[in-house]
N, C-alpha and C positions, 0 to 999 in steps of 0.2 A: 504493500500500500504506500507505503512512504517514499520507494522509486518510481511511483505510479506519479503520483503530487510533482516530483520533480521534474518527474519528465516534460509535464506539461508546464515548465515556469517559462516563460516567453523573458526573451533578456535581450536590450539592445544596449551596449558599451558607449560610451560619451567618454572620450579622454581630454579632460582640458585641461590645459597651460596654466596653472596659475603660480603668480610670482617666481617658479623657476621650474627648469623641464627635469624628467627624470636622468639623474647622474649617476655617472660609474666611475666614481673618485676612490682612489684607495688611501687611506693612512696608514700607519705602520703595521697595524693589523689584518691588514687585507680586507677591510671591510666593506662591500659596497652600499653606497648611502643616498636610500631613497628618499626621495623628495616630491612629491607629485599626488597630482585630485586628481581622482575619474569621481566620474558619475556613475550610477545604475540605476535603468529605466524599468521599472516591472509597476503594472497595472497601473495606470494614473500618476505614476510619482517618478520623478528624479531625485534622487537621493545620491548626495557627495559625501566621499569616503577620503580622508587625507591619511598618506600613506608616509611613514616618516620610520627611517632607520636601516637593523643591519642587516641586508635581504642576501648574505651569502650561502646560506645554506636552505634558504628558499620555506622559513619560519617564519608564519604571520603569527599574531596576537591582533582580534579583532578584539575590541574594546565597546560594550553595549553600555549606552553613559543612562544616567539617572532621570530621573523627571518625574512622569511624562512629559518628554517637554523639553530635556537639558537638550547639549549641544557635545558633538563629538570632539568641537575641539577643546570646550573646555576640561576634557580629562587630559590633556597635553601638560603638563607639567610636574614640577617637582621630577622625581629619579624614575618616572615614568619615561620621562624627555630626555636625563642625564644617564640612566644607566641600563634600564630596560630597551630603550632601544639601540641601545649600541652593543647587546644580545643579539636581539632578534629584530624583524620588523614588526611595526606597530600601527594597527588599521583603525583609526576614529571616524564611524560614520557615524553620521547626521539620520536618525533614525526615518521614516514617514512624518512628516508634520514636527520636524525637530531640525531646531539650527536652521542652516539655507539651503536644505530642501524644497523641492517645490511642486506643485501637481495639480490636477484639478477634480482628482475621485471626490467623492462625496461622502457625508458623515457616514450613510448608511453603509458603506464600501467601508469604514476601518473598523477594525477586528484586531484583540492580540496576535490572533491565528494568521490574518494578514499580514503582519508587523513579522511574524516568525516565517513569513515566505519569503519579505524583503531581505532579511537576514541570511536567508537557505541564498537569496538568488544573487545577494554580494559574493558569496564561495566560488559561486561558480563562474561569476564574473573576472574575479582574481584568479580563478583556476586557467582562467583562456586565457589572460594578460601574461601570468608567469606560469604556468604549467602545470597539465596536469601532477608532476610528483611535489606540489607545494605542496605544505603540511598548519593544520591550522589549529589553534589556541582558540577558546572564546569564554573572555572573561565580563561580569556582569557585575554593574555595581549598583544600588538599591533598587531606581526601577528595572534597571538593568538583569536584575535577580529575576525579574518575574518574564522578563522578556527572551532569556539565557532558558530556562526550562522550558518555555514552551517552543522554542528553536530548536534544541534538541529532542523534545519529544514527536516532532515530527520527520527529523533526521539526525542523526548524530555521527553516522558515519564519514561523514569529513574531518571530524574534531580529535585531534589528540587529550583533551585535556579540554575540563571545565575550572574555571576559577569565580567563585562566589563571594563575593564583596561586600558585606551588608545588606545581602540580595532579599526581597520582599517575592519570595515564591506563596507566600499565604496571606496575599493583601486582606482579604476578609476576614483575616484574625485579629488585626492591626488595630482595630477599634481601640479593643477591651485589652491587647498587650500593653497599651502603651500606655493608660489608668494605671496598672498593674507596674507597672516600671516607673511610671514618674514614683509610686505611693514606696516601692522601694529605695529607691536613689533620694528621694528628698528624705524619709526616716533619716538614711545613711549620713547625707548630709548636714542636719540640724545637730543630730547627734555628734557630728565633727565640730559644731558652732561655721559651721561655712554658709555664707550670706543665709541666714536662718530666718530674715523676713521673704526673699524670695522664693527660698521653700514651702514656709506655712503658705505662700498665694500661690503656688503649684499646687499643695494638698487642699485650698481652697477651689481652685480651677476643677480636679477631679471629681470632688464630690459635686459640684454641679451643673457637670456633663451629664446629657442622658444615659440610662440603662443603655439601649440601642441604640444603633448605628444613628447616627445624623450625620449631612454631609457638614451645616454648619459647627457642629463639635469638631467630629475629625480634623477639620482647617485649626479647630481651635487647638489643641491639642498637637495636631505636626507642626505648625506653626511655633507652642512653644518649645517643645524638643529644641528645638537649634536656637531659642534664648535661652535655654538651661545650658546646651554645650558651652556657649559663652562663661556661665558663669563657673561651670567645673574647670574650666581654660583659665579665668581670674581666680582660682586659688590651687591651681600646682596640679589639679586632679588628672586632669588630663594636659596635651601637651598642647599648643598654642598651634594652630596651622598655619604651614608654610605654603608659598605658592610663587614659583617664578615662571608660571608661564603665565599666560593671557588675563589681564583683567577684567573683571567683567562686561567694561562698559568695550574692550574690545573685539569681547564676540557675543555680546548680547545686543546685535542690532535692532531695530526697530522689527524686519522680518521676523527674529530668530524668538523674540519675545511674543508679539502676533500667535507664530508657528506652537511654539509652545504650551500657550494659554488654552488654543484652540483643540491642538489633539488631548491632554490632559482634562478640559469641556466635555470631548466626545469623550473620551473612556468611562471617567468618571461617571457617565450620564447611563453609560451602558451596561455598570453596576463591579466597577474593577473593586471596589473597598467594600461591594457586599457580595459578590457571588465568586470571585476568583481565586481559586485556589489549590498551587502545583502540590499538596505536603503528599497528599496520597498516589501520586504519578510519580515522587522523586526513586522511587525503587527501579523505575523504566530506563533511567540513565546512570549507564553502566562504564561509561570514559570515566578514565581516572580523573578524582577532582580534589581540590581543594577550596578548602572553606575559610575564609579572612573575615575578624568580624573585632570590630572594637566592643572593649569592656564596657562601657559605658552608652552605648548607645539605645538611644531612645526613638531615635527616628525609626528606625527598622530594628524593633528589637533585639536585644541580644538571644533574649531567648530561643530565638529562631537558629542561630546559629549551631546550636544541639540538635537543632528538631534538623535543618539540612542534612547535616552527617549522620545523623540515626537513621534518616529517611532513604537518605543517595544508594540505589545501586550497587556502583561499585565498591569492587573488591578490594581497588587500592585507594582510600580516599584518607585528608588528614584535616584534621579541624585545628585552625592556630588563633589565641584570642592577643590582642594585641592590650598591654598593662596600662598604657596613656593615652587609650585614642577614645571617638564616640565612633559615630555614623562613616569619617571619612578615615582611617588609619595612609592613606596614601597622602594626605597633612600634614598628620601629626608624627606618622613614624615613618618618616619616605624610606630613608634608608634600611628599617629591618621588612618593610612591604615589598621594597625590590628585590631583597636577597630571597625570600621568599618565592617570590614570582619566577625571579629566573630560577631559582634550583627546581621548583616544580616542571617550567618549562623544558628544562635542560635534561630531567632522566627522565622525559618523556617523549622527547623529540627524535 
């Protein structure tokens, strides 16, 4: 069935030139270092993939960025930029309706299952540009988690290797996780005496969220998650995030904001925070994987990071929690999240 799906994905290649063509420079390592956007055309949408790094032994790492909504290049930075791709090479695409993508399908047309076509139909794209014997990684980071599962669960035989990021493969759990982990983490914190009025209005916020799902709670609630990161960053708990690539106001154009708002509108609407949920399919994905997840995170629960590795498939998979990070460890810890990445990369390639 799943060769059946591919068979039929219709793909037309778009290679464009932007700011510099693809080069074949070597530095003392012999490394050759790519530099170069295509596009991929499947169903209604062009969607650009920036390709950056060490392509000599023909190792991609696609990179599935967060949102709904984020932008592929903004996962370009820190020792993703400095040392992961001077590994391997590293694929940041611009998801359907994310970053500067662009299309004209209509609400009714997106689907995660679509979103997981687009993703099937970048591989094979990259498989006719460099070859069939390319070998490919695909790593997911929050919304990226949920979009990562259901990618592989309709194909997984391109992939050496999954990498789970603070991945939200059970968004419809997230409600009632994340009541449950502020009511943890703010205990933890008052009992340190750390900012102890802004924890009592966290355990204030909780109790008067509803029982059930609401979309305005949830906003309320993920929303505070990342002013609480701030404040365990202002007292040592976690580690303070770094970022030397792109800021935001430089790849968050007027489009890529639009694109953004707009597919995370449709999902949302289509019930991704109440009906979507990979935990009982995670046994179907059987590539070796690894699980990244900061201790403290609230955005995508940490909890979740147990329930992935309990869940996963395979035979060879390892779960690593990182001691100073929340939501993003590729921030807060670049340098022990690269060593990571590539040794998983590297005995599996």
């Amino acid at each position: 069935m799943q060769k059946m799906i591919l068979s039929k994905v219709k793909i037309v290649v778009l290679i464009v030139i932007i700011l510099s063509v693809f080069s074949c420079s070597k530095d003392d390592d012999n490394i050759y270092d790519l530099n170069e956007t295509i596009f991929v055309r499947h169903k209604q949408a062009d969607m650009p993939a920036y390709i950056h790094g060490n392509a000599s032994e023909k190792v991609f790492l696609i990179i599935l960025h967060g949102g709904p909504g984020g932008t592929g290049w903004g996962e370009r930075k820190n020792t993703i930029k400095s040392k992961i791709e001077r590994n391997n090479a590293v694929v940041y695409f611009d998801q359907r309706g994310s970053g500067n993508s662009q299309g004209s399908y209509s609400e009714e047309d997106v689907s995660i299952d679509l979103m997981a076509e687009d993703v099937l139909a970048l591989v094979k794209v990259l498989k006719a540009k460099y070859g069939d014997d390319s070998k490919f990684f695909l790593m997911g980071h929050s919304w990226g988690g949920t979009l990562g599962p259901a990618t592989l669960l309709k194909n997984q035989e391109d992939f050496l290797g999954w990498i789970d990021v603070d991945g939200a493969h059970n968004p419809k759990g997230m409600y009632n996780e994340y009541k449950t982990t502020f009511k943890k983490i703010a205990d933890e914190q008052i009992a340190l005496q750390n900012n102890v009025e802004y924890w009592k209005s966290v355990l204030d916020l909780i109790k008067n969220v509803g029982t059930d799902y609401s979309k305005e709670d949830f906003y309320k609630l993920n929303g505070e998650a990342y002013n609480a990161e701030e404040k365990l960053a202002d007292d040592g708990v976690i580690n303070k995030p770094k970022s030397d690539g792109l800021n935001s106001f430089q790849y968050n154009s007027l489009i890529t904001i639009w694109n953004g708002n707009k597919i995370q509108s449709i999902l949302v609407k289509k019930g991704l925070f109440e009906k979507v949920s990979f935990t009982d399919r995670l046994s179907e994905i059987t590539i070796p994987s690894l699980v990244l997840w900061g201790k403290y995170d609230i955005g995508v629960p940490t909890i979740y990071a147990q329930e992935a590795y309990d869940n996963l498939g395979s035979s060879d998979k390892e779960l690593f929690i990182f001691e100073k990070s929340a939501h993003s460890p590729m921030d807060t810890e670049p340098d022990l999240f690269a060593e990571k990445v590539i040794d998983f990369i590297n005995q599996h390639k």
